[in-house]
VEXDREN-2710 file (C-alpha; in Angstrom, 1 decimal):
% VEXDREN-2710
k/r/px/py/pz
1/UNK/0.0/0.0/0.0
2/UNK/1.8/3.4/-1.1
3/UNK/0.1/6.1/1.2
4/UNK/1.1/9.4/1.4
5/UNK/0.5/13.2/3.3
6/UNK/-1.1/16.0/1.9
7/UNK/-0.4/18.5/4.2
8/UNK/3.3/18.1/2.7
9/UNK/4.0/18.6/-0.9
10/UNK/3.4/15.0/-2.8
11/UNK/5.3/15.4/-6.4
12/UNK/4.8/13.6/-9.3
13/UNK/7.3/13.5/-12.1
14/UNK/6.6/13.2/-15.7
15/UNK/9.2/12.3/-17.7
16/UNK/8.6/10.8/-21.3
17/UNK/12.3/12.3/-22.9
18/UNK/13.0/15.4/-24.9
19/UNK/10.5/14.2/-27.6
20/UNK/7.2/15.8/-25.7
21/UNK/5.9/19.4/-25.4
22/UNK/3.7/19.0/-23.2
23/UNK/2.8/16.6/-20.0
24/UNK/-0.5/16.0/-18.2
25/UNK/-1.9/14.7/-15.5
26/UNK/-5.2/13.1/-14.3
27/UNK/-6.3/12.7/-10.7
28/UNK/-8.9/10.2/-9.7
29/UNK/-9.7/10.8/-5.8
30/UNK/-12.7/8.9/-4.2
31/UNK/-13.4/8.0/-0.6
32/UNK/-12.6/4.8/0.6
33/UNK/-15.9/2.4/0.0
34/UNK/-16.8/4.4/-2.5
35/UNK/-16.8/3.8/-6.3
36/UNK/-13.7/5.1/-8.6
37/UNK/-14.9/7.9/-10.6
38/UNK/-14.8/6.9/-14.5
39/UNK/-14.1/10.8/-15.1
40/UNK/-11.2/12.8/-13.6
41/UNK/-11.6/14.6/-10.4
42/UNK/-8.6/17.1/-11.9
43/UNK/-7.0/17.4/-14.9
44/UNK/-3.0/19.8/-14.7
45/UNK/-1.1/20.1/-18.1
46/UNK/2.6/21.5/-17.9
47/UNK/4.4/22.7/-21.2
48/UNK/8.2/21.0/-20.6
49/UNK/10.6/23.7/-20.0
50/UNK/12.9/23.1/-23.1
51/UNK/14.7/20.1/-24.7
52/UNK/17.2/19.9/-21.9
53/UNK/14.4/20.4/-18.6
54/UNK/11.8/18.5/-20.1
55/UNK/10.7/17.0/-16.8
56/UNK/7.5/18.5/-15.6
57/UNK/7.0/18.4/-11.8
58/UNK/3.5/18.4/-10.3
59/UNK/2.6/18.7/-6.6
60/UNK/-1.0/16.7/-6.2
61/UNK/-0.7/17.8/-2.3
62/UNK/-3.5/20.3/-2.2
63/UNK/-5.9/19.1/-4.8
64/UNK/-6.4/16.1/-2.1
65/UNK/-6.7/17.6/0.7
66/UNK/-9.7/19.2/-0.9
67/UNK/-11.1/15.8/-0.5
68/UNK/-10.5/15.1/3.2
69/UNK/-12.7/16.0/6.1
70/UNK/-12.1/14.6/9.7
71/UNK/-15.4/12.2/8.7
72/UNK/-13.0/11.6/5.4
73/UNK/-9.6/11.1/6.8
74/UNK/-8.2/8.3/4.5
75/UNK/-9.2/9.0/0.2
76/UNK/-8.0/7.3/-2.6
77/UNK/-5.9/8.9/-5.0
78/UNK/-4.9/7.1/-8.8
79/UNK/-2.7/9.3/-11.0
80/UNK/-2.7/9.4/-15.0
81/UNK/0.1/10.8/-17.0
82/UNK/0.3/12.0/-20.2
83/UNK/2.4/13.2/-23.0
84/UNK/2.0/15.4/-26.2
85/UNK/3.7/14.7/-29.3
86/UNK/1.8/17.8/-31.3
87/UNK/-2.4/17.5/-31.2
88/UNK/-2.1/14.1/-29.8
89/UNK/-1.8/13.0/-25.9
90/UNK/0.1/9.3/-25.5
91/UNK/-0.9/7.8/-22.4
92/UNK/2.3/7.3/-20.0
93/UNK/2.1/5.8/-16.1
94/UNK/-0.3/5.1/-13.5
95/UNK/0.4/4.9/-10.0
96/UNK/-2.2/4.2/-7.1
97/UNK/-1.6/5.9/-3.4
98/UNK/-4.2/6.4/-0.7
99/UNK/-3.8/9.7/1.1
100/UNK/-4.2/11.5/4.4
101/UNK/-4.3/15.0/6.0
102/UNK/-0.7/14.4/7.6
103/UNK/2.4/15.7/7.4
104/UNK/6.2/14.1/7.5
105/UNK/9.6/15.0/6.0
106/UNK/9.2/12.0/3.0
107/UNK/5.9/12.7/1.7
108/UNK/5.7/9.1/0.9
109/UNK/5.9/5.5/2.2
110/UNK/4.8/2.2/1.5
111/UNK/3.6/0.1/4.3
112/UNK/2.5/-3.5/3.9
113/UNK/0.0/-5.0/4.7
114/UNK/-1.4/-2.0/6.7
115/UNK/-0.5/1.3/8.3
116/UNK/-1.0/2.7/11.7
117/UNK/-2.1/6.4/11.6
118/UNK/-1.6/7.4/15.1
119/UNK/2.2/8.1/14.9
120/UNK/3.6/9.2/18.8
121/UNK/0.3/8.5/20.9
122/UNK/-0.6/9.0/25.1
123/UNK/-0.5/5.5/26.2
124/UNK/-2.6/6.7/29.6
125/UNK/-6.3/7.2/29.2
126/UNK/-9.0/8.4/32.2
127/UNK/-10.6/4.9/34.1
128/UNK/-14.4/5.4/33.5
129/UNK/-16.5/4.2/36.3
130/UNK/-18.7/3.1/33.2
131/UNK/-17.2/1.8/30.4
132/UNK/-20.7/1.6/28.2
133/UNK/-21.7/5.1/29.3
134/UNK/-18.9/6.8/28.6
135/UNK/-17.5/5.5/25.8
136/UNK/-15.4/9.0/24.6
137/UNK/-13.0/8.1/27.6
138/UNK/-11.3/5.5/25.7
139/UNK/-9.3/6.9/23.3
140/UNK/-9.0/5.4/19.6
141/UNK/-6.5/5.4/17.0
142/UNK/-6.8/4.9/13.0
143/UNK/-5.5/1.7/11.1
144/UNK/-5.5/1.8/7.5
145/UNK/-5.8/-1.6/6.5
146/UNK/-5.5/-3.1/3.1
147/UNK/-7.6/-6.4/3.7
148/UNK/-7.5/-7.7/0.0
149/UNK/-4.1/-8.5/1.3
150/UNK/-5.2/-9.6/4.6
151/UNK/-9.2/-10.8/5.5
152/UNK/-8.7/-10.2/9.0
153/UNK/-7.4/-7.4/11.3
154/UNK/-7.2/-9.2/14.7
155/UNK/-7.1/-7.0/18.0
156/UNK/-5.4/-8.9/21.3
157/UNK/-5.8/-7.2/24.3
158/UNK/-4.2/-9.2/27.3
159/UNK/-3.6/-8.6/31.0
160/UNK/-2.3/-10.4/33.8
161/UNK/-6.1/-11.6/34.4
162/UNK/-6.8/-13.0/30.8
163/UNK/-7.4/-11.8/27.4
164/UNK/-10.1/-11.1/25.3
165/UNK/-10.0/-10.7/21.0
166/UNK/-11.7/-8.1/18.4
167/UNK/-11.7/-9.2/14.5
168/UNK/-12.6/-6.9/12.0
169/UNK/-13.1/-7.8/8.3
170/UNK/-14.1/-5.7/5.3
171/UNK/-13.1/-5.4/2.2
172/UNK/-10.0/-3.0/0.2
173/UNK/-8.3/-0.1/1.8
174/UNK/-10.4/0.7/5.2
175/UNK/-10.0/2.9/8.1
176/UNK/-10.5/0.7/11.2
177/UNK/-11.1/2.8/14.6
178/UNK/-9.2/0.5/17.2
179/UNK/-10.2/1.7/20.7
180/UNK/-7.0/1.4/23.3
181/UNK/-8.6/-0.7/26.3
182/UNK/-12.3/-2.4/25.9
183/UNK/-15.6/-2.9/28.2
184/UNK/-14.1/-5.7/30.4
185/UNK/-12.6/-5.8/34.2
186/UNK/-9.6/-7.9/33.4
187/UNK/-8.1/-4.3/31.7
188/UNK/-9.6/-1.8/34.5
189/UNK/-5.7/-1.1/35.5
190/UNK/-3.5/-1.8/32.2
191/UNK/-3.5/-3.9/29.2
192/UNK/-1.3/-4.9/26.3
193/UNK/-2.5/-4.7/22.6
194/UNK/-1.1/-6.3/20.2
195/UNK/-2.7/-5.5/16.3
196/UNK/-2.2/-8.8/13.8
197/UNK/-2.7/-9.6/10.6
198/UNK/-3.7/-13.0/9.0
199/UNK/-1.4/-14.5/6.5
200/UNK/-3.8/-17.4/4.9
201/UNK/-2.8/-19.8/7.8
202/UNK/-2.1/-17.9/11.0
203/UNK/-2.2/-14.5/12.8
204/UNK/1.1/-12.9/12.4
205/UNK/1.8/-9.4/15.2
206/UNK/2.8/-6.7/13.8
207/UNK/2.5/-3.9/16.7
208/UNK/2.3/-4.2/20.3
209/UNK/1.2/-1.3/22.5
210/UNK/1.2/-1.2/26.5
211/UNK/-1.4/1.0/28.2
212/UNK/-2.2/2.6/31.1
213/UNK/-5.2/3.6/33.0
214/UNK/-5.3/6.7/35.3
215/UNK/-7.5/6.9/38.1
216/UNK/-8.5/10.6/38.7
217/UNK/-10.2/11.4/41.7
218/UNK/-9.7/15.1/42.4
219/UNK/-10.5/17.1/39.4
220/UNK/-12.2/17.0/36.3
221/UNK/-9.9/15.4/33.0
222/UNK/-10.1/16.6/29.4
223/UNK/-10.1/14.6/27.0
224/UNK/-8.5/16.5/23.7
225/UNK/-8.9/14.5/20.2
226/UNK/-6.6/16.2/17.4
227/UNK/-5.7/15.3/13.6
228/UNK/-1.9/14.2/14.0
229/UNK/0.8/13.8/11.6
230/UNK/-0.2/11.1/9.9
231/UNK/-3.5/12.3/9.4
232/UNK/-5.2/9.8/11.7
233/UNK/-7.1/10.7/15.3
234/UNK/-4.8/10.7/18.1
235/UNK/-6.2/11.4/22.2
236/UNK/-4.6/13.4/25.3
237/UNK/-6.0/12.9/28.2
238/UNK/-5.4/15.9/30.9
239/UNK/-5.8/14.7/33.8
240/UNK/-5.1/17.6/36.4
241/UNK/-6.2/21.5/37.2
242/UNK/-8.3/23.2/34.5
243/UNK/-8.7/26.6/34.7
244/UNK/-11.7/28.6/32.4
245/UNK/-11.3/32.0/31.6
246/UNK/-13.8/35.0/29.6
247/UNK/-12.7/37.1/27.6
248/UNK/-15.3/40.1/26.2
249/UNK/-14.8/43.2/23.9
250/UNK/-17.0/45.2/21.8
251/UNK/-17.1/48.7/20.2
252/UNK/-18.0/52.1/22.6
253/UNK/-19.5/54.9/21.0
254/UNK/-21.1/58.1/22.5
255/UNK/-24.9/58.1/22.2
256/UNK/-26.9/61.1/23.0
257/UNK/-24.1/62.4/25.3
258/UNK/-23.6/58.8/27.0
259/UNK/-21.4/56.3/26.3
260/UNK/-22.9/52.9/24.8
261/UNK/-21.3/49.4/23.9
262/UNK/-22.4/47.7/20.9
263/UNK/-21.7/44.5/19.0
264/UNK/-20.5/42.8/22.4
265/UNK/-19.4/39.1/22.5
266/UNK/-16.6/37.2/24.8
267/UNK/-14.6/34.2/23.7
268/UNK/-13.9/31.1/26.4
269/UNK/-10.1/30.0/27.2
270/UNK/-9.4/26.9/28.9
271/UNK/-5.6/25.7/30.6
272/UNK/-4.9/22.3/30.6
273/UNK/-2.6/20.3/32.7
274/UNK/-1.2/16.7/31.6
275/UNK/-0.4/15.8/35.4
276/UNK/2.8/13.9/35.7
277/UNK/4.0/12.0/32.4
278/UNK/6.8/10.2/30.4
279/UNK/9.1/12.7/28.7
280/UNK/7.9/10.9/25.4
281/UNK/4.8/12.5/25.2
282/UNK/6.5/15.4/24.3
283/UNK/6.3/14.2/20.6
284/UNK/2.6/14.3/21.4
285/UNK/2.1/17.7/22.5
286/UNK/4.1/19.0/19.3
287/UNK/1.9/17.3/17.2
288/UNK/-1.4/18.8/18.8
289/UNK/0.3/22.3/18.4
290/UNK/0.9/21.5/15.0
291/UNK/-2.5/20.2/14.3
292/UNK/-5.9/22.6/12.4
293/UNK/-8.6/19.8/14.2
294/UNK/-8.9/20.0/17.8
295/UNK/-12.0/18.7/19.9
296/UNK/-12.2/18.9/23.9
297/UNK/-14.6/17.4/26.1
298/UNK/-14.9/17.6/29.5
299/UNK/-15.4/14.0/31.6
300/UNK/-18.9/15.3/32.9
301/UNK/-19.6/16.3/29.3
302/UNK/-20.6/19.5/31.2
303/UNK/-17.7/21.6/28.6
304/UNK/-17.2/20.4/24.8
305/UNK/-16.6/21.7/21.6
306/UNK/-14.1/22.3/19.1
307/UNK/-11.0/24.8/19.8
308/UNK/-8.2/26.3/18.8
309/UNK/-5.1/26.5/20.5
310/UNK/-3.7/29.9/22.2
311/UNK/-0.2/28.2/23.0
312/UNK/2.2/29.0/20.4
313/UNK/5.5/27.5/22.4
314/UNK/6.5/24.7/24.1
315/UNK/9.8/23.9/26.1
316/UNK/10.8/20.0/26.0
317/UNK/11.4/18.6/29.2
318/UNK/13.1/15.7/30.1
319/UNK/13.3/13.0/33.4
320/UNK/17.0/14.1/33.5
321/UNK/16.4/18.4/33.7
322/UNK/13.5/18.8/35.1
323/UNK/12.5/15.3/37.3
324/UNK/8.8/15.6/36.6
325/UNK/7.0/16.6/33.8
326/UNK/3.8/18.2/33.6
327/UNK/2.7/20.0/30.4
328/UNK/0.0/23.1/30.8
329/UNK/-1.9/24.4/27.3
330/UNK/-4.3/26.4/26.5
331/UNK/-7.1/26.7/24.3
332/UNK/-9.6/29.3/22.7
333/UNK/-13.3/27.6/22.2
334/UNK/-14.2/28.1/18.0
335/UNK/-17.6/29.3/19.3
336/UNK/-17.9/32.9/20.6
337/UNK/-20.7/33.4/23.4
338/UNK/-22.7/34.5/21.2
339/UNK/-23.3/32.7/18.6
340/UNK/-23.8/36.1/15.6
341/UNK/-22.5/35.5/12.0
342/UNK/-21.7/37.8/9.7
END
């Protein structure tokens, strides 16, 4: 599976030789399930440079991410290309990708059978009094999973207490939500999960992940789901002190010889606080700076709704410097107070 991230630039060379003057390309991008469009979604044409640059160059990045939506997060993407010897176009390549809204240094990468969006992840998550109920606790990460390669995408979760498995089965390229822990005692304090694959005759591992569950009994967690660098959901839990601020403005004038406000609104702010963690989750915390999706919620579901973040720094802090490491951020709520549109 060749998947790549179009919050990056994604280039596509054409190169047919010096005999061309002009390249093309078609894109074909269609959600995952869906049926591949018999016409294309965009159509670029490049006139080569001269006889000696006659590679054209096209970056397919941001007619994509057009296509992608947080419902969305995994399209599929087939590239034409094309070459013009006079009035006529010659048909050249085709190459078949899926894509995301992440980001990484090589654009690119191949990953067989499947591919794990979450990239860095929190391995802690909040310890529900009921599972059932309160099902946004447990947080989730996105596997892109090729099963014409593989029927099955088996999920182990084991403890010191037992073990329990999830199978999922569909068919192509699918985005399978994989929740971290599940509805059963034997993980109420930690669990392993293991992701596997099946080759035809048995289930082969392929990741392993430990978790941990946080008991919170003093104040009120957050649960903060972002878009990360792979373009996949990721989840950070903060588990300590919250603090909610208002912030109001408006426009004075002088009406009848008194002063009046008009067009008054305020804006909610929110700090965070990660309570004590590894120094790895610093990898985390640069990713949800870095991301344009946030969502919060509140464990009471008493505070929720999407946000923007107001931090714009972050120092790294390590076990060695700094002994403990608690991270504080804050947020902005999208939604003013009140709710006018212009």
């Amino acid at each position: 599976m060749n998947i790549f991230f179009c919050r990056t630039p994604f280039i596509i060379d054409v190169n047919a030789g010096a005999i061309p003057i002009a390249t093309k390309v078609e894109l074909f991008i269609w959600n995952l399930g869906e049926a591949e469009p018999t016409t294309p979604t965009h159509t670029i044409e490049k006139p080569i440079f001269s006889p000696t640059q006659f590679i054209c160059e096209y970056n397919i990045s941001p007619f994509v991410s057009d296509a992608i939506t947080p419902a969305n997060r995994v399209v599929n993407c087939k590239v034409k290309t094309y070459y013009r010897l006079w009035a006529a176009w010659f048909y050249n390549e085709t190459f078949d990708y899926v894509s995301s809204y992440g980001y990484a240094l090589n654009a690119s990468i191949v990953i067989s059978p499947s591919h794990t969006l979450i990239g860095e992840y929190d391995k802690r998550y909040l310890r529900p009094s009921f599972f059932a109920s309160e099902p946004y606790l447990i947080p989730k990460f996105d596997v892109v999973f090729d099963f014409d390669f593989s029927t099955t995408l088996r999920v182990v979760y084991t403890s010191s207490l037992g073990s329990e498995t999830i199978d999922y089965i569909g068919t192509g390229i699918e985005v399978v939500e994989v929740p971290l822990t599940i509805d059963n005692p034997f993980f109420v304090d930690s669990n392993e999960m293991q992701l596997q694959y099946f080759d035809g005759t048995d289930y082969i591992p392929y990741e392993t992940y430990n978790i941990e569950s946080v008991c919170e009994p003093k104040f009120t967690p957050y649960v903060v789901s972002f878009i990360n660098s792979r373009g996949g959901f990721s989840y950070l839990t903060f588990f300590k002190k919250s603090t909610i601020s208002n912030e109001f403005k408006g426009s004075d004038y002088n009406l009848l010889g008194a002063k009046q406000s008009f067009n008054v609104n305020g804006a909610q702010n929110i700090k965070l606080n990660t309570g004590w963690c590894d120094e790895n989750i610093k990898q985390v915390i640069k990713e949800l700076l870095l991301s344009e999706y946030v969502y919060l919620i509140s464990a009471d579901t008493i505070t929720s709704g999407q946000a923007i973040i107001k931090t714009s720094s972050f120092t790294e802090k390590t076990n060695l410097n700094d002994k403990v490491i608690n991270y504080e951020i804050e947020f902005e709520f999208s939604t003013p107070l009140i709710q006018n549109y212009v």
